[in-house]
N, C-alpha and C positions, 0 to 999 in steps of 0.2 A: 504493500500500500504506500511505502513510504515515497520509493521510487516510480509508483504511478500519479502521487502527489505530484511530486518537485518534477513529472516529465510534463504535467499538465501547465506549472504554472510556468515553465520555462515555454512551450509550446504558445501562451498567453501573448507572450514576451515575442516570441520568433511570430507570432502572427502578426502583429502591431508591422512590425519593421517590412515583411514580407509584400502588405498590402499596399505599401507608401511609398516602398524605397525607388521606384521609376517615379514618382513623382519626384523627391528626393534629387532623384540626380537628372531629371526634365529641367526640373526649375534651379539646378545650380547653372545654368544658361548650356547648357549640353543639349538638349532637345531629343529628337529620338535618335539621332546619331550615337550620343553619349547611352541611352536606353539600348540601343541594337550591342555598343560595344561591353556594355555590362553585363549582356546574358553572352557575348563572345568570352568575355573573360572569364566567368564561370563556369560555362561549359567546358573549355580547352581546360580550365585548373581542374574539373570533376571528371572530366575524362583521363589527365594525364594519372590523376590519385589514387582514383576509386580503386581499381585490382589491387592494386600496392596495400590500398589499405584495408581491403579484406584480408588480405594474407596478413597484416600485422595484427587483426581480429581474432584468426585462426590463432596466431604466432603466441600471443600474447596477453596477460588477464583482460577479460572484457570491461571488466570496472576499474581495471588500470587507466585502459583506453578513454572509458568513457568520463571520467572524471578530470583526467590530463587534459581530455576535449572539450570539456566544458566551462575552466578554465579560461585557458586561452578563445573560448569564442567570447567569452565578458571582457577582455582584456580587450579585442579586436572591436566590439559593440562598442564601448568606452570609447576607443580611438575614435567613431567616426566622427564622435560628437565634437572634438575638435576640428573637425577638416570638411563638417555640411556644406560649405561657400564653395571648396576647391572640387570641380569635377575627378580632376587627376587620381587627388589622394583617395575619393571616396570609391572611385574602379579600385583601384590598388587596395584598400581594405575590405572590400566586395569580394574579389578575389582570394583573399588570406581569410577569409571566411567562410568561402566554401571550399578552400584546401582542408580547415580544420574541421569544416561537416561530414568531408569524405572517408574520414578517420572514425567520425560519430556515427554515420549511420550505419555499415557492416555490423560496426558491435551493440547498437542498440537494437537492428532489428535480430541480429541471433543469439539475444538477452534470452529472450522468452521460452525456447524449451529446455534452457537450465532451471525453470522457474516450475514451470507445468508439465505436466501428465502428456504425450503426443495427442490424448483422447479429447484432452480439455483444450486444446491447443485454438479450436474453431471459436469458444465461445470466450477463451483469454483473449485472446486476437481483438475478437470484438468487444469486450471490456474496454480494450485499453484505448482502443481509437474510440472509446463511447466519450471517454475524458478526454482523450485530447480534442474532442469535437466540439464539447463544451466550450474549451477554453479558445477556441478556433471560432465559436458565435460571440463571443464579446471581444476578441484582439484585434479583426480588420477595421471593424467599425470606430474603435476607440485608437486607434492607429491614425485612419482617416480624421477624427474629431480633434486629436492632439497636434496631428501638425498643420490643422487649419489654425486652432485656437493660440498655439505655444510656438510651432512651429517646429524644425526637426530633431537638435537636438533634447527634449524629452522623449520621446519616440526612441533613439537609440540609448540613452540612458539606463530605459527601465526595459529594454531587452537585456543590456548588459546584467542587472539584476539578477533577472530572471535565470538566467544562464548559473550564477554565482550560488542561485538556491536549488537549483536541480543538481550541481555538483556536491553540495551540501548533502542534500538525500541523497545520492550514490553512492557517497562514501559511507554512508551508515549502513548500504546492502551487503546483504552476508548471502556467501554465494559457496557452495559444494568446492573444496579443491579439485580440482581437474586431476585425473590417474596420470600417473607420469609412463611415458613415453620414448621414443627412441628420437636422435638427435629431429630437428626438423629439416627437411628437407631447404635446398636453397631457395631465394627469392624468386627467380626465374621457374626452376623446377616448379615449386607450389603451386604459381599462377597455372602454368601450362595445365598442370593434375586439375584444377577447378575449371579451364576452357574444357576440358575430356569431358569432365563428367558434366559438366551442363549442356555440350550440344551431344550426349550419348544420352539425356535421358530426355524424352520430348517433349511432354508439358513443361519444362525446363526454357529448354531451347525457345520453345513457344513465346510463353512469357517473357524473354529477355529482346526476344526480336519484336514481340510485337512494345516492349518499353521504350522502343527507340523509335516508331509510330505516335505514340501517346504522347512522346514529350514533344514530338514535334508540333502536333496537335496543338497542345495548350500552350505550349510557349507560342504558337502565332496567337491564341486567343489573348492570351497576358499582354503580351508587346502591343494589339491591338487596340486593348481597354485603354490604354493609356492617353492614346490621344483621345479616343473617345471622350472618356470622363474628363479630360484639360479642355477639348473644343463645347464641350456642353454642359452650358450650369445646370442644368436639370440633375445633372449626373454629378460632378467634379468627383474631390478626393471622397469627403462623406459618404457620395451614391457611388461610389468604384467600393471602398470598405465594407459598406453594406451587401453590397455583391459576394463581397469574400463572404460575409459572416450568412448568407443565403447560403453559398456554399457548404458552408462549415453547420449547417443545419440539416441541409439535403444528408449531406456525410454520417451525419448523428444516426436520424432514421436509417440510412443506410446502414449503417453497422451493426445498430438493435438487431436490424430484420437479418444482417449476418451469421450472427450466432445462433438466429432460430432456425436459419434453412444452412443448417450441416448438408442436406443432400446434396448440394454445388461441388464437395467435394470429388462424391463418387462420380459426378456428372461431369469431369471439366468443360468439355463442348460446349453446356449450358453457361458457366461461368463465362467462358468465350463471346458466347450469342448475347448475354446479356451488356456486354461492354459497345458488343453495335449498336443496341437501345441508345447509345449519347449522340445515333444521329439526329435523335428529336432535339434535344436542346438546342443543340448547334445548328438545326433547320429553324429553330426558332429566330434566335437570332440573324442566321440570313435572312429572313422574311422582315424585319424590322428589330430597328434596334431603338429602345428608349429603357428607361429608370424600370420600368412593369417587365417587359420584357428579359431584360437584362438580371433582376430577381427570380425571375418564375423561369427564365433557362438554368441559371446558377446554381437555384436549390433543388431542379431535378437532376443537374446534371451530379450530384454531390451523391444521391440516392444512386446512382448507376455508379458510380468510381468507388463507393465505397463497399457495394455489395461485390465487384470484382477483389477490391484491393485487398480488403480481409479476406476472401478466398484466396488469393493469390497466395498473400503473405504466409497461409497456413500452408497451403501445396508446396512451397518452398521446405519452409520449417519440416514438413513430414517427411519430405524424400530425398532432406539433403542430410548426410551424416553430419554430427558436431562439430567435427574437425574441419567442415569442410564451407560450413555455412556464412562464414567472413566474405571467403572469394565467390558463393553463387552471390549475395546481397551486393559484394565489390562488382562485381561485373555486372549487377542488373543495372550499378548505378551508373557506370562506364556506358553502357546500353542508353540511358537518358540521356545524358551527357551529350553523345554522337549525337541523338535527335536533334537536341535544343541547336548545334552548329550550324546547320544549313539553313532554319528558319531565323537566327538572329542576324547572320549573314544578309541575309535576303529582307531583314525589316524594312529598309531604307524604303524600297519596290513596293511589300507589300501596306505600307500605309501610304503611298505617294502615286502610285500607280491603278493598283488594285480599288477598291472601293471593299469597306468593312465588309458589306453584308457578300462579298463575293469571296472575301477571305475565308469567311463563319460558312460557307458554301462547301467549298474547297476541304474543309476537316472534318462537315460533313461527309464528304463521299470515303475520304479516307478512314472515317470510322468503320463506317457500314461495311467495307469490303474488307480492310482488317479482322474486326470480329467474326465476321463469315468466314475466311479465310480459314482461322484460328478455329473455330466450331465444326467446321467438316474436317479437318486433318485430325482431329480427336474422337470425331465419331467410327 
């Protein structure tokens, strides 16, 4: 409880910053330029990290990892609040913030079945995204309110916090010693043994290819919103926040209803089919986009990502050995990572050339054929 405590109120904190931060660096006079090159720079630092740092998951205490990481992400949250005016420095701390998330997330998502039962694993799954969903309804929104009202530095501040009190709770987890073993294999070796075993096992494979679709997906939705919400007051920071925390509602329900329908498991196909359902949001919004609109796609599309993603995360968990679960989670992040590159590349294009509702069109089609794709090769 301790550590689902302090991942929540830290999660509070990462949502606040998550929801703002292209505004952030929009209005340090960067414009979408500086927004295209901030998801460049996180992607190329989340792709270069991620394997690396599942194998240091593998390698090494999880709660070493995740407490050293959480750390240094308050240390780096602190920095920015010095450097809000400077576009430069605030890419460059954007960056060292997700060098040190790439580190965070292998071991935080293969926390969980040192914790649980493999049985219980569907319904912890969804437990734990049930709190961070909570904390994900009230952080865009007050993200958005704070740096109209204060402006940026509180916004980065009390991420930093937050970061300071989930490392707090870590250290207080008490966790099984690990059975000792034979030397570990090298850096190189390791990764290669986690590329084997994830494209040998197929809902594996599946999953990791189709993360690299997904991200590309929503990282055009995210770089999209942004001018949106800046070009219309109907919308701005507040009504962009709000969107998030629609999301982060949708997500809620969606994760309830995860741990009641265990069948997804035995069904992967269906967990598949149901990820194509987000061509309705995404069809909503190409048909029109306003403040109504933008709510009512956000919080369905939250019910569909989050009834895959706790599936997901549990069909991982189940069929990946212990030893091995840093480098599948490293590489599914490496998987994102690649996605986000070629849509932040191409931002400049798709908000200058493209027209929104033909962008929200376009991830449309690419959902729908994804998930089907994914649904027939499992059936």
């Amino acid at each position: 409880m301790t550590f689902v405590a302090g991942t929540g109120v830290s999660e509070f904190g990462d949502q606040m910053i998550t929801a703002v931060i292209g505004l952030i660096v929009y209005g340090a006079a960067g414009g979408i330029t500086a927004v295209s090159l901030m998801w460049i720079l996180k992607a190329l630092t989340r792709l270069g990290a991620a394997p690396f740092a599942g194998v240091v998951a593998d390698r090494y205490g999880r709660r070493r990892v995740l407490v050293s990481s959480s750390i240094a992400l308050a240390a780096c949250s602190a920095g920015m609040a010095l450097v809000v005016h400077s576009v430069s420095a605030l890419l460059a701390l954007v960056a060292l913030l997700q060098l040190v998330n790439s580190f965070y997330g292998p071991a935080s998502s293969g926390l969980m079945p040192t914790l649980l039962a493999k049985r219980d694993l569907q319904k912890g799954n969804a437990y734990f995204r049930s709190v961070m969903n909570f904390a994900r309804l009230a952080g865009p929104a007050a993200g958005g309110v704070t740096l109209e009202l204060f402006g940026a530095q509180p916004v980065v501040l009390l991420n930093a916090a937050s970061y300071l009190i989930l490392a707090a709770a870590l250290a207080r987890l008490q966790l099984a010693p690990r059975p000792p073993s034979d030397a570990p294999p090298r850096w190189i070796t390791a990764l290669k043994d986690g590329l084997r075993f994830v494209r040998n096992t197929r809902v594996l494979a599946l999953l990791v290819g189709l993360a690299v679709i997904d991200s590309m997906v929503w990282r055009a939705v995210e770089i999209v919103l942004v001018p949106v919400a800046h070009g219309d007051p109907a919308i701005g920071a507040a009504g962009l926040g709000s969107a998030f925390t629609a999301l982060a509602l949708g997500s809620l329900a969606g994760s309830v209803a995860a741990g009641r329908l265990g069948g997804l498991l035995e069904r992967p196909w269906l967990m598949f089919a149901c990820y194509g359902l987000l061509t309705v949001p995404l069809g909503l919004l190409a048909a029109h986009i306003s403040l109504l609109t933008l709510l009512v796609a956000m919080g369905l599309a939250g019910v569909l990502l989050d009834l895959f993603g706790v599936t997901a995360m549990t069909l991982i968990q189940q069929r990946t050995p212990d030893g091995m679960l840093g480098r599948v989670f490293g590489l599914e992040g490496a998987a994102i990572a690649l996605g986000a590159i070629p849509v932040a590349l191409a931002a400049i294009p798709l908000v200058h050339d493209l027209s929104f509702n033909a962008v929200f069109l376009v991830c449309a089609a690419a959902v729908a054929v994804t998930g089907a794709v994914a649904a027939v090769k499992m059936t």
